[in-house]
C-alpha positions, 0 to 999 in steps of 0.5 A: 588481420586476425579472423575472428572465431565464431564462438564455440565453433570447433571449440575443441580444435581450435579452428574455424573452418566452415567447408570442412567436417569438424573430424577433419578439422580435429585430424588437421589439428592433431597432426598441427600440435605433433610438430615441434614448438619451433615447426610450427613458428617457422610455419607462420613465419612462412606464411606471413612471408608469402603474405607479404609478398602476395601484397606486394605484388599487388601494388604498383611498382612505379609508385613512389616508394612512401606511397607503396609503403602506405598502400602495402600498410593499407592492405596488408593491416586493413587500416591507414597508415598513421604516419 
């Protein structure tokens, strides 16, 4: 799932915090673009894992495994699986 961005919020940093001062959010993104390339990935992979597994540990875990995978797809992509 992707927000979406209001436009031309913050349009300078590049994020859409609403409960956070447009300075902050300029201080959070230039502290952000000072990492490495490679940092930064490792960062949304981090994030991306703990996602996941925040997701699973919503889902029951005596369901069959087909129909965890689906619920998982389900709330995880915000649509049903199409398989």
């Amino acid at each position: 799932m992707v927000s979406r961005l209001e436009p031309d919020r913050y349009a300078d940093t590049g994020f859409a915090v609403k409960d956070t001062a447009p300075e902050i959010n300029a201080m959070m993104f230039a502290a952000m673009m000072r990492k490495q390339p490679v940092e930064r990935m490792l960062m949304g992979f981090d994030m991306t894992a703990t996602a996941r597994a925040l997701v699973w540990s919503g889902i029951p875990a005596d369901l069959p495994d087909l129909e965890r995978r689906r619920a998982f797809f389900q709330r995880f992509y915000g649509e049903v699986c199409p398989l």
